[in-house]
VMD Tcl script that draws the C-alpha trace (Angstrom):
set ca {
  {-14.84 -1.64 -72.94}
  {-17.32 0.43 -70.94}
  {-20.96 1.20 -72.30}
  {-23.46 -0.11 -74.74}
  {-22.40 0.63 -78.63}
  {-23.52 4.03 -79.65}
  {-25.87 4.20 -82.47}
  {-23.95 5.03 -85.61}
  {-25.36 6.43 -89.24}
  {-23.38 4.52 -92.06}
  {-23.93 7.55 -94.65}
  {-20.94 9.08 -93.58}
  {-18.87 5.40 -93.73}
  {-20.48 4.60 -97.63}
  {-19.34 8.24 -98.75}
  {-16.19 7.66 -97.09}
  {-15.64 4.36 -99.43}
  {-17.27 5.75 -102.22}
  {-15.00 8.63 -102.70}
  {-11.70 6.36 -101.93}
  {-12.83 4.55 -105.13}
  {-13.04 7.74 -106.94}
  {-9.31 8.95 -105.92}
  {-6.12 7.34 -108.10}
  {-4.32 4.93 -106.60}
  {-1.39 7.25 -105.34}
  {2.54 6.53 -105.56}
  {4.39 3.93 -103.82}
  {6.28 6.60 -101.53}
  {2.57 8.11 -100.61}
  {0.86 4.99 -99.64}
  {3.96 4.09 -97.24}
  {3.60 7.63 -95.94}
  {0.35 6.93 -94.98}
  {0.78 3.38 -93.80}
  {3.48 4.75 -91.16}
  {1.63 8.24 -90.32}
  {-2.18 7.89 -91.30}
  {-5.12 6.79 -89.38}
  {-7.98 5.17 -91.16}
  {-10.72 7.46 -91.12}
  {-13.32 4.66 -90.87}
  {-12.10 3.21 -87.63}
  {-13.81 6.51 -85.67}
  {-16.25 6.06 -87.32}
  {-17.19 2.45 -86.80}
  {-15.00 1.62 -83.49}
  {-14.25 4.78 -81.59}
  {-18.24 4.89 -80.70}
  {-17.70 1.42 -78.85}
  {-15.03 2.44 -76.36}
  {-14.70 4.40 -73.35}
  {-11.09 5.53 -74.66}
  {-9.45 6.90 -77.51}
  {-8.49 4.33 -80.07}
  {-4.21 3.99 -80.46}
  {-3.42 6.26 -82.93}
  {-0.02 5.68 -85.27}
  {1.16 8.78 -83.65}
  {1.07 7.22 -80.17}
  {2.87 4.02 -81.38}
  {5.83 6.49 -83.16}
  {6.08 8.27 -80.02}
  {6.05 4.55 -77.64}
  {8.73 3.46 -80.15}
  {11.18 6.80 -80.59}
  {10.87 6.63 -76.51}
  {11.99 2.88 -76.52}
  {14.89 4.43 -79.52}
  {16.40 7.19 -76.85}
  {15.65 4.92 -73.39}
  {16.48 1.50 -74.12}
  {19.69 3.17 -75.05}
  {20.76 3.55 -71.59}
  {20.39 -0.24 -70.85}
  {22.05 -1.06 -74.28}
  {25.31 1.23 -73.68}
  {25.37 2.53 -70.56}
  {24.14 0.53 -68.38}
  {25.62 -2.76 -69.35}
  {29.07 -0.88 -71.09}
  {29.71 2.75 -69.83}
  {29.06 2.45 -66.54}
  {31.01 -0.72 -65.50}
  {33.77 0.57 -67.42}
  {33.47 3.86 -65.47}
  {32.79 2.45 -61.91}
  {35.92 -0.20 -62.01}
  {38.26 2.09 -63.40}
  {37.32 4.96 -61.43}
  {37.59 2.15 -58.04}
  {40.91 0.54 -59.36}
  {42.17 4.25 -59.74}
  {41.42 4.46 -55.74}
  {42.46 0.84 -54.59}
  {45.70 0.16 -52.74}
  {47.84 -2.70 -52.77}
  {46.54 -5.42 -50.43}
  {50.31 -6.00 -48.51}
  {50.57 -2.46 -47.99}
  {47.25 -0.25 -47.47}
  {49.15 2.84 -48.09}
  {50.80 2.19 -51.26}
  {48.43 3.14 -54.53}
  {47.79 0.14 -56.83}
  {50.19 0.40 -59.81}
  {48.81 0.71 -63.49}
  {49.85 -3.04 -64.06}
  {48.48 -5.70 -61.74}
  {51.22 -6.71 -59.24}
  {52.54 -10.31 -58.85}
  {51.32 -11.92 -55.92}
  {49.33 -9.22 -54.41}
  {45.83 -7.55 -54.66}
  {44.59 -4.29 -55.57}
  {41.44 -3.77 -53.04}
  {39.12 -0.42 -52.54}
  {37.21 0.10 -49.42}
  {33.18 -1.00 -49.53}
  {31.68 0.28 -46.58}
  {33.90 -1.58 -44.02}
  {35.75 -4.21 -45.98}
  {38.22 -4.12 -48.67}
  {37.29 -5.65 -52.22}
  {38.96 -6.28 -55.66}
  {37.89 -3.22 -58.20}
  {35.39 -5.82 -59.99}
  {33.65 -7.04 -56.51}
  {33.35 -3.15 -56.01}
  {31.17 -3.13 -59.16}
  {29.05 -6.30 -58.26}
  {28.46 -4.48 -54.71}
  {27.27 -1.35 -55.93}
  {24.93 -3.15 -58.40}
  {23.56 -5.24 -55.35}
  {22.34 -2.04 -53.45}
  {21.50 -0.42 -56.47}
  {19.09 -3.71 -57.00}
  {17.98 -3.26 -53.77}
  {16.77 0.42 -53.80}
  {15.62 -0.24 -57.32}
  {13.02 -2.91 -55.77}
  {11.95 -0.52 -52.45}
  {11.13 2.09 -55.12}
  {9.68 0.23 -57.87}
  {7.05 -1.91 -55.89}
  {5.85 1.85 -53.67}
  {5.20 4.06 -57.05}
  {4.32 1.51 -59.81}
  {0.49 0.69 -58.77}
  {0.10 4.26 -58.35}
  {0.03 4.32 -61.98}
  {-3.07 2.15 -62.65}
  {-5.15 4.81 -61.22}
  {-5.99 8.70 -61.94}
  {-4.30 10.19 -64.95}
  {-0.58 10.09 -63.75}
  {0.82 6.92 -65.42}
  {2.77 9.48 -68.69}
  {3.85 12.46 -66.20}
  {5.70 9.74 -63.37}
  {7.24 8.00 -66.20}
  {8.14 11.90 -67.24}
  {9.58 12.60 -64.03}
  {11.68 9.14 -63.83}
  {13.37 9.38 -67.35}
  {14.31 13.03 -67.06}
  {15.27 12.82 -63.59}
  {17.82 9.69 -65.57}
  {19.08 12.08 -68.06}
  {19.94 14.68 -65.59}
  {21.77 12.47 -62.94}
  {23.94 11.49 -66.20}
  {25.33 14.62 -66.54}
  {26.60 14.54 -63.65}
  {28.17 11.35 -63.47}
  {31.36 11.80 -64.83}
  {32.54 13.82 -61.34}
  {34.30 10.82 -60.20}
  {36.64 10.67 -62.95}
  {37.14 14.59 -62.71}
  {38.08 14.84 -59.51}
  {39.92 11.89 -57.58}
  {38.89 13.27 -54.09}
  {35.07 12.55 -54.78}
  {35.93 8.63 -56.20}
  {32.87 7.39 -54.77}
  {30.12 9.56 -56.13}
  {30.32 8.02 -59.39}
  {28.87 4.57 -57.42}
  {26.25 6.62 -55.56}
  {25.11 8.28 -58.75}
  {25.31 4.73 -60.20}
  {22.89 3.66 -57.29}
  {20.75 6.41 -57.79}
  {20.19 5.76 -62.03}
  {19.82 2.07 -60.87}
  {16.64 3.61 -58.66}
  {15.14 5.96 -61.29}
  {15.61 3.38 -64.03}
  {13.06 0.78 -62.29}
  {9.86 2.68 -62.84}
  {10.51 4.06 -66.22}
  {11.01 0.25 -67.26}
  {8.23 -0.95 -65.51}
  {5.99 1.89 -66.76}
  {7.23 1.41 -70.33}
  {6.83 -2.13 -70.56}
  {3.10 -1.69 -69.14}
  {2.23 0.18 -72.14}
  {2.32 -3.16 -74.08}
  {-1.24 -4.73 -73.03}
  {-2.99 -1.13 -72.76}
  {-1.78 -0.31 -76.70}
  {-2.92 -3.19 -77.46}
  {-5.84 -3.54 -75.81}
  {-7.11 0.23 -77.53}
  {-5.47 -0.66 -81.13}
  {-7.71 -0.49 -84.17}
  {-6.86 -4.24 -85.03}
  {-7.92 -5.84 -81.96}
  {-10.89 -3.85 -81.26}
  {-12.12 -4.42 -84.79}
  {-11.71 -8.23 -84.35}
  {-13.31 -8.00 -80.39}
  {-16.71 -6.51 -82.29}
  {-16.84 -9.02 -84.45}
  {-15.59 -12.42 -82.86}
  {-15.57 -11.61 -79.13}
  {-13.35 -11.64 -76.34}
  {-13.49 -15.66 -75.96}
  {-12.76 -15.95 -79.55}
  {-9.32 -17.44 -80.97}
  {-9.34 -14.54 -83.87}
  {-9.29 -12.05 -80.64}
  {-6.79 -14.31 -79.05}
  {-4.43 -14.58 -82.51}
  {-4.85 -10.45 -83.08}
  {-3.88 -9.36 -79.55}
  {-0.69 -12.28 -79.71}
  {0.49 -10.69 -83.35}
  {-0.03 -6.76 -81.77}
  {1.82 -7.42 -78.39}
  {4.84 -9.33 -80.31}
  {4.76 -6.39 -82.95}
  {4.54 -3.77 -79.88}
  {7.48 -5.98 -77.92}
  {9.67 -6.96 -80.84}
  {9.16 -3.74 -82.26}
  {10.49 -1.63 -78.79}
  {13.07 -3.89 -78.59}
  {14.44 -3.41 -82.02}
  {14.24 0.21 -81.90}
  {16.36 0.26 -78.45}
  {19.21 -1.89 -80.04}
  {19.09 0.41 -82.93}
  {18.91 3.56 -80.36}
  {21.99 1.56 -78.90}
  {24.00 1.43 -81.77}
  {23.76 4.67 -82.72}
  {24.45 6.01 -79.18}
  {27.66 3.64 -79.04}
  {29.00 4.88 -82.42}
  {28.81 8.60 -81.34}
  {30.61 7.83 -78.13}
  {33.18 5.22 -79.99}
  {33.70 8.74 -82.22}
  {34.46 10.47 -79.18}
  {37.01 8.25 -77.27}
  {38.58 8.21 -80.82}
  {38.92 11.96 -81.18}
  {39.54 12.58 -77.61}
  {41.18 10.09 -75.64}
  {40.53 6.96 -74.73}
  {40.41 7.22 -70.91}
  {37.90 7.63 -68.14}
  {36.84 11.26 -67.84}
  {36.37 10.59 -71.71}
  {34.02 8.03 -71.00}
  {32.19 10.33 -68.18}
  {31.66 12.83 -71.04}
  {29.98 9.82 -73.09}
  {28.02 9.41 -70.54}
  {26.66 13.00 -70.62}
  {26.13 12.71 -74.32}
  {24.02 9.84 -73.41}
  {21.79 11.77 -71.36}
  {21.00 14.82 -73.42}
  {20.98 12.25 -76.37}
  {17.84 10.03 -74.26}
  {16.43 13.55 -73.34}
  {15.74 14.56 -76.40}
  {13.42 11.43 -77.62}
  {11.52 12.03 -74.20}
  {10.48 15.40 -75.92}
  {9.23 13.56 -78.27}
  {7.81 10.61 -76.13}
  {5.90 13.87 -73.66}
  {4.29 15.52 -77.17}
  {2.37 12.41 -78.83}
  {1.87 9.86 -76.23}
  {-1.88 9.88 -74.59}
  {-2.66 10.06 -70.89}
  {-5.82 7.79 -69.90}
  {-8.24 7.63 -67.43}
  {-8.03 4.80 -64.61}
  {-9.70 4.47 -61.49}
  {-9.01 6.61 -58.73}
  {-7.42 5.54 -55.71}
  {-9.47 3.87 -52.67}
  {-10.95 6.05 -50.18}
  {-9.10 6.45 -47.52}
  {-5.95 4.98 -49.30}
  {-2.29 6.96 -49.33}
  {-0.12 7.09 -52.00}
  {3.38 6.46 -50.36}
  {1.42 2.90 -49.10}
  {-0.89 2.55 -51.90}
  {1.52 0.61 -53.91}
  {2.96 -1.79 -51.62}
  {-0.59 -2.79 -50.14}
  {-1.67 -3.73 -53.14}
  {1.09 -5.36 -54.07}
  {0.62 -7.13 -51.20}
  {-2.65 -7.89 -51.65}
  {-2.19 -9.06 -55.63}
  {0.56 -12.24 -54.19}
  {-1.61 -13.26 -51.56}
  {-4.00 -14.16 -54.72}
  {-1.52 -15.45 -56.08}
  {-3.49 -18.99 -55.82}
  {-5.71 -17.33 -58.53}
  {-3.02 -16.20 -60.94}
  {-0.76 -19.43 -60.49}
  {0.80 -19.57 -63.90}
  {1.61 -15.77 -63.88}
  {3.22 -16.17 -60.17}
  {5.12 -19.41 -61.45}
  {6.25 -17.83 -64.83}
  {7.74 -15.18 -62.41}
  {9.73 -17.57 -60.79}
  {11.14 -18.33 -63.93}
  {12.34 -14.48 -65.18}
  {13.74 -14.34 -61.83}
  {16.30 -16.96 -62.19}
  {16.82 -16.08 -66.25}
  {16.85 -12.61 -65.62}
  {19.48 -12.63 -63.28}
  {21.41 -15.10 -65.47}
  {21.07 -12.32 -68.71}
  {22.05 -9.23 -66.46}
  {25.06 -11.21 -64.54}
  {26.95 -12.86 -68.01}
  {27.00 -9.76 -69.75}
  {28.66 -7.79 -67.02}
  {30.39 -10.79 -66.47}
  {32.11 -10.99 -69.73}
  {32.66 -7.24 -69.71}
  {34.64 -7.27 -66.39}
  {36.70 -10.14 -67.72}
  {37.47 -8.60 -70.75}
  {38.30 -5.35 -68.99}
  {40.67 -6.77 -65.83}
  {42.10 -10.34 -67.25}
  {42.22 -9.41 -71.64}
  {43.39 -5.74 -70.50}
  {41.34 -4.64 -73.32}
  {40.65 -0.75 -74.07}
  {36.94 1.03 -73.56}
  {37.05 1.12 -77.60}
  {37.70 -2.43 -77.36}
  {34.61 -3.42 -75.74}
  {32.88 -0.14 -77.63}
  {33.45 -2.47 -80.48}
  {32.16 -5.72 -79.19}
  {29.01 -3.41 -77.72}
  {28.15 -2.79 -81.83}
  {28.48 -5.89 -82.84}
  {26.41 -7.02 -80.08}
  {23.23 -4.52 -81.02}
  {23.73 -5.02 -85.01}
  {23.43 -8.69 -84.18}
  {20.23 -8.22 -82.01}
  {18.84 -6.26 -84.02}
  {19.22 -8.78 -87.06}
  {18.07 -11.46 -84.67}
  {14.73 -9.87 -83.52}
  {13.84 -9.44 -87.25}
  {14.52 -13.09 -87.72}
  {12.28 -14.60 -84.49}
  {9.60 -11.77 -85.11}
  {9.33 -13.34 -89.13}
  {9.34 -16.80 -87.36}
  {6.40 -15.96 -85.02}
  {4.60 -14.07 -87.23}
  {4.62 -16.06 -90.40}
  {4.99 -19.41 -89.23}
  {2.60 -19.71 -86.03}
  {5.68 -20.30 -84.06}
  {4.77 -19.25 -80.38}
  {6.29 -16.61 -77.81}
  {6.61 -19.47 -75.29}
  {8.53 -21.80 -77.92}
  {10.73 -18.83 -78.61}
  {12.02 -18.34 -75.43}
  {12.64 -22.01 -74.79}
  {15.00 -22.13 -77.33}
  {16.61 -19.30 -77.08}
  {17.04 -19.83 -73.15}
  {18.52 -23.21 -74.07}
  {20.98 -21.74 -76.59}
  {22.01 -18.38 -74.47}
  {23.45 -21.30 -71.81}
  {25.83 -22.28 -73.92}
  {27.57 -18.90 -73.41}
  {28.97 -19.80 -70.24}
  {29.81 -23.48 -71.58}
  {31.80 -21.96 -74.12}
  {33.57 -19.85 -71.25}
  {34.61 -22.36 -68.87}
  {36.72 -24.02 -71.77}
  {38.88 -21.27 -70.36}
  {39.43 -23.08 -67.12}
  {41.20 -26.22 -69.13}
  {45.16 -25.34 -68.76}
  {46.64 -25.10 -72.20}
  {42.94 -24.85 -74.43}
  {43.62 -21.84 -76.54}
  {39.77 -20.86 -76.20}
  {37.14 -19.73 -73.66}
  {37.37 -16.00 -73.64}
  {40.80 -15.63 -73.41}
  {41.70 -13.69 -77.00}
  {39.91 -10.23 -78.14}
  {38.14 -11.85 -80.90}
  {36.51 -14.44 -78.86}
  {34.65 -11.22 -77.06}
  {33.30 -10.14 -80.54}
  {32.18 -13.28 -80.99}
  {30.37 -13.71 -78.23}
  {29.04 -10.59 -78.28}
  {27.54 -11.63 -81.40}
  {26.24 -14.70 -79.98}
  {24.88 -12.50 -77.27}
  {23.04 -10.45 -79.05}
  {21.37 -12.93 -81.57}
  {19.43 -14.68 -78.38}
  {19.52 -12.06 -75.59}
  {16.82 -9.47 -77.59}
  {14.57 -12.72 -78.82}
  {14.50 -13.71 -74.78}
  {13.08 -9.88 -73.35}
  {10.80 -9.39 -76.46}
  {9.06 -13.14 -76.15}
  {9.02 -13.03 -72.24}
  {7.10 -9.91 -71.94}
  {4.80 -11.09 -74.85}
  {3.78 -14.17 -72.30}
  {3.93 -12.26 -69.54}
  {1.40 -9.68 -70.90}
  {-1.27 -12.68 -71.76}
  {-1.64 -12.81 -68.07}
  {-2.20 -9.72 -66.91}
  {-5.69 -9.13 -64.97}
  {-7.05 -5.88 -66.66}
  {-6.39 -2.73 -64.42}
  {-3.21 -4.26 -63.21}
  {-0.50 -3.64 -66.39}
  {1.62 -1.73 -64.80}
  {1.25 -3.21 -61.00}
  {2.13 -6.64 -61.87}
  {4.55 -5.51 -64.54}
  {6.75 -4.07 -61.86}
  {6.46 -7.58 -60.47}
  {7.90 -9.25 -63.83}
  {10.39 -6.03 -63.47}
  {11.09 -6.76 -60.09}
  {11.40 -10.43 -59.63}
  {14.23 -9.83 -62.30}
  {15.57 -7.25 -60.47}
  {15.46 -8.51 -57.23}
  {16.94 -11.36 -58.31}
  {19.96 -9.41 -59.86}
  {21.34 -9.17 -56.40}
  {22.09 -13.04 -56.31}
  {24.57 -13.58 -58.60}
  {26.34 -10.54 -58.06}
  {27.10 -11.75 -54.61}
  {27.61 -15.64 -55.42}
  {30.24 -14.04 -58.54}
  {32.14 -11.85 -55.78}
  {32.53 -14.79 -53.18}
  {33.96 -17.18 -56.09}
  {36.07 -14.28 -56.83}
  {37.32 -13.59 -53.65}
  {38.31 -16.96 -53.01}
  {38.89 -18.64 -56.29}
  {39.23 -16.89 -59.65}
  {36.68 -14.92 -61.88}
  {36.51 -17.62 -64.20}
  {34.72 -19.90 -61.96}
  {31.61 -17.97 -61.87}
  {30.66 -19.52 -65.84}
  {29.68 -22.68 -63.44}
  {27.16 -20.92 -61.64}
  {25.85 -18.86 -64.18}
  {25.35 -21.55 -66.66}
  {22.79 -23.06 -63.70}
  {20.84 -20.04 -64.70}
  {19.86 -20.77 -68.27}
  {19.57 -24.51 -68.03}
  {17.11 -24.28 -65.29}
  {14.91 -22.06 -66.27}
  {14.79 -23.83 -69.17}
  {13.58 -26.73 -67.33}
  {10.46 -24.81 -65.81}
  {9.74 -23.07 -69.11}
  {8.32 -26.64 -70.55}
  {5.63 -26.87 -67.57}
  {3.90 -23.13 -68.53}
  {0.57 -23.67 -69.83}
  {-0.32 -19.98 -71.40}
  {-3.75 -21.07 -72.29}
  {-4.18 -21.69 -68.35}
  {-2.60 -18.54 -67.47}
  {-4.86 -16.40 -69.73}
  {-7.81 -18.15 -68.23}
  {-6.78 -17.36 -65.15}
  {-6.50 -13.38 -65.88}
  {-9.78 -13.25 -67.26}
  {-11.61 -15.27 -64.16}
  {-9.48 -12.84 -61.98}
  {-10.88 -9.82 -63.51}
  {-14.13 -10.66 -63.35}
  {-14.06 -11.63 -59.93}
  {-12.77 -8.14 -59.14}
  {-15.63 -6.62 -60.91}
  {-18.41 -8.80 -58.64}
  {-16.93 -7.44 -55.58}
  {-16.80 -4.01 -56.83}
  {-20.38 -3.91 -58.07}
  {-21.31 -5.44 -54.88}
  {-19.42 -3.08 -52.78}
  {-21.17 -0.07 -54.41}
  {-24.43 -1.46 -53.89}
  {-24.07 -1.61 -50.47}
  {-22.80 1.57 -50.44}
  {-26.27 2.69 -52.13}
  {-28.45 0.79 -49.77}
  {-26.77 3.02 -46.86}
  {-27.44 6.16 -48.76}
  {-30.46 8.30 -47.20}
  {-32.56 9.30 -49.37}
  {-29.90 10.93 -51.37}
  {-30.40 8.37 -54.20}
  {-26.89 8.83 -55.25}
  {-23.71 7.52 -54.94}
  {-19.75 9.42 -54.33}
  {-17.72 10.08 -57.31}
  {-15.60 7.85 -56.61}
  {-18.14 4.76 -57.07}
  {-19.44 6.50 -60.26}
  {-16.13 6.14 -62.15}
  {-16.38 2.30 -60.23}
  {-19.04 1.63 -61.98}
  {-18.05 2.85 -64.89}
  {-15.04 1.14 -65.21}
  {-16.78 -2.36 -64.13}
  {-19.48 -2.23 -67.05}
}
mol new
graphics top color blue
foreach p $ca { graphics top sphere $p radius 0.5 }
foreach p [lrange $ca 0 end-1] q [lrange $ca 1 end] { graphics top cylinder $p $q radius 0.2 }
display resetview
């Protein structure tokens, strides 16, 4: 909100109405056109006047969503399914047998010996190669994401970056598939991995940022700020049902996105062949297939105006200052900063199962890439059935995003439970047949989509205005960073025990988080965000005056202050 309420004729408004009455009541196939596509006409009319920037127009949702449709498809398929897939068989393709360094490892596993491909200077097993290259792809990610993200809260350059980052994506995925082409070149495919790892980070964290700045423009929740106020539970309630819609909604359309990407490339391994360089080409399709709902995403979506950056500030340091400056308030913000410490132990746990139950299905089941293409449907069709079923449940019943995400964190540990059943000598269960993979995957998917949509709905309650997509590359980041962890706890059990083993520690990671999840207060934590804003404010206006009372004689102030000012009224 920036100025004082415009004065506003209501002619225009009553002629409005008055001529709606007069008009038939169209078809049922024209008022769901116009639910999905129209604006209502009255909303400029009677909220546009009150805000410093444009209202969020249907269009800008469609394009927000057919983004999430094309992007969320690269975390839904390739991500968690191509790329693992591509990585270990393009590394057991280049291992050698333990015993003898110069002799190739076979096509079937050899008794009593080890395949192992080189990591730097030590040898590893094909699926430790994976883990590895995730760990310093987590690690770039992190450098990256934290530098560029705060960037975007200022200026108008929030909608090109996140431009820049997903097509930059799309292009490194068509080139991907080199590995597999030519033998000689084996490890490119894990430095391109690396690299997609990188990009991805800010395109996520600017993505998920849009969540409390749509909401915080759309028609619903300004209409119910005019009329109740900020501090009201109706304003409360409306932005809650908007930023579960928004989440849920993004969510739902990437599974869908997902499924539909992971049918055209099951099509393909079908109709080619089912082997690596096939998969590199699905990986290509991927790209141009993300690329071409960016097009979309670049035509609709709406740039705003933020702050400009501090005098005297840089942008290659900007972000990490602040950053810097943001946790050592952390004191102020102490339920966001401890719900943090809670994605970063579930987040890891998410991420690490489902590569974990890919890799096991891939070296110990021996199961084909249309095996687990399979499993990878079922998974989405099963997500996306479960986020309509906890979105109805929030939505209709009152049940919160905090309660939904307790239970489902509680449930998703059971994964692992049900794995280590596998360790028992002679139990017939615990991931050890093909169809126990579709039904986890299943299982999976059912809980896994509830978990990111209701997270980010909490997380977004506690957001200090002007900071969306600062401290949302902290919620993206203290997942990420985490993501580094269990990959290297999962290759030292492998290395000295058996891939099986790591369902102990991952099953720590649901069941304590879980724990720390009943001691979040949310009505404390939006407190909190408010208090912290308008602290920010104080200093700012008080900052500028003293900038004024220096001025001599000039009577005015830089532009910079100006659009401080603005922004603090």
């Amino acid at each position: 909100m920036a100025s004082a309420p415009k004065s506003m004729n209501s002619t225009p408004v009553d002629t409005i109405t008055q001529e709606h009455e007069e008009i038939p009541q169209p078809r049922m196939m024209d008022r769901l056109r116009r639910r999905l596509f129209y604006n209502d006409p009255n909303d400029e009319l009677t909220l546009q006047p009150h805000m410093d920037e444009k209202l969020t127009k249907k269009s800008e949702l469609w394009s927000y969503f057919l983004f999430g449709f094309g992007y969320y498809s690269w975390a839904n398929s390739c991500a968690s399914l191509l790329l693992p897939i591509l990585v270990q068989g393009i590394a057991r393709n280049a291992s050698h047998l333990e015993s003898d360094p110069s002799v190739p490892c076979p096509d079937t596993d050899p008794v009593n010996d080890r395949c192992l491909v080189p990591f730097g200077w030590i040898n590893v097993t094909p699926t430790s190669y994976v883990l590895l290259t995730n760990v310093v792809s987590v690690w770039c990610t992190i450098v990256v994401t934290l530098g560029v993200s705060a960037l975007a809260d200022h200026g108008r350059i929030s909608k090109r970056i996140m431009l820049a980052t997903s097509t930059s994506l799309c292009v490194l995925a068509c080139f991907i598939f080199l590995g597999a082409l030519e033998p000689s070149v084996w490890w490119l495919t894990a430095l391109l991995f690396v690299l997609t790892g990188v990009i991805n980070g800010p395109t996520q964290n600017f993505y998920d940022a849009h969540i409390p700045i749509l909401t915080r423009y759309h028609p619903d929740v300004v209409r119910v700020q005019l009329k109740e106020g900020e501090a009201s539970e109706a304003y409360i309630d409306a932005k809650t049902k908007v930023q579960t819609f928004l989440s849920g909604g993004s969510s739902a359309a990437g599974y869908a996105g997902g499924m539909v990407l992971t049918i055209i490339c099951a099509i393909i391994l079908l109709m080619v062949a089912d082997d690596l360089i096939t998969v590199g080409y699905c990986v290509i399709v991927a790209g141009v297939y993300i690329f071409i709902f960016i097009c979309f995403y670049a035509k609709y979506a709406v740039q705003r105006t933020f702050p400009p950056l501090p005098a005297g500030s840089h942008w290659a340091t900007y972000g990490y200052i602040r950053i810097g400056k943001t946790i050592s308030k952390a004191r102020r913000l102490k339920t966001l900063f401890y719900f943090l410490c809670t994605w970063f132990i579930l987040g890891d746990g998410l991420a690490a199962s489902s590569s974990m139950a890919i890799l096991i299905a891939q070296d110990q089941l021996k199961l084909e890439s249309s095996s687990m293409i399979i499993a990878a449907l079922i998974q989405m069709i099963s997500a996306g059935l479960g986020m309509i079923f906890w979105i109805r449940l929030q939505n209709r019943h009152g049940v919160s995003p905090l309660r939904v995400v307790l239970v489902n964190t509680i449930a998703f540990g059971l994964l692992p439970c049900y794995c280590l059943l596998g360790l028992i000598e002679g139990c017939p269960i615990g991931l050890k047949q093909e169809w126990e993979l579709y039904m986890l995957a299943a299982f999976f998917g059912i809980f896994s989509g509830a978990i990111y949509s209701s997270n980010r709905v909490v997380f977004a309650q506690f957001i200090p205005h002007g900071h969306e997509n600062e401290l949302f590359a902290l919620y993206e980041m203290s997942s990420v960073s985490s993501s580094w962890i269990a990959p290297l706890v999962c290759t030292a059990i492998i290395q000295t025990s058996s891939v099986r083993h790591t369902w102990w520690f991952l099953a720590s990671q649901f069941f304590i988080p879980a724990i720390l999840l009943l001691f979040v207060n949310v009505e404390k934590g939006r407190a909190e965000g408010i208090e912290f804003y308008k602290k920010e404010q104080e200093q700012r206006k008080l900052k500028v005056a003293g900038a004024q009372s220096d001025e001599t004689g000039s009577g005015s102030v830089e532009d910079e202050e100006r659009d401080i000012i603005k922004h603090a009224v």
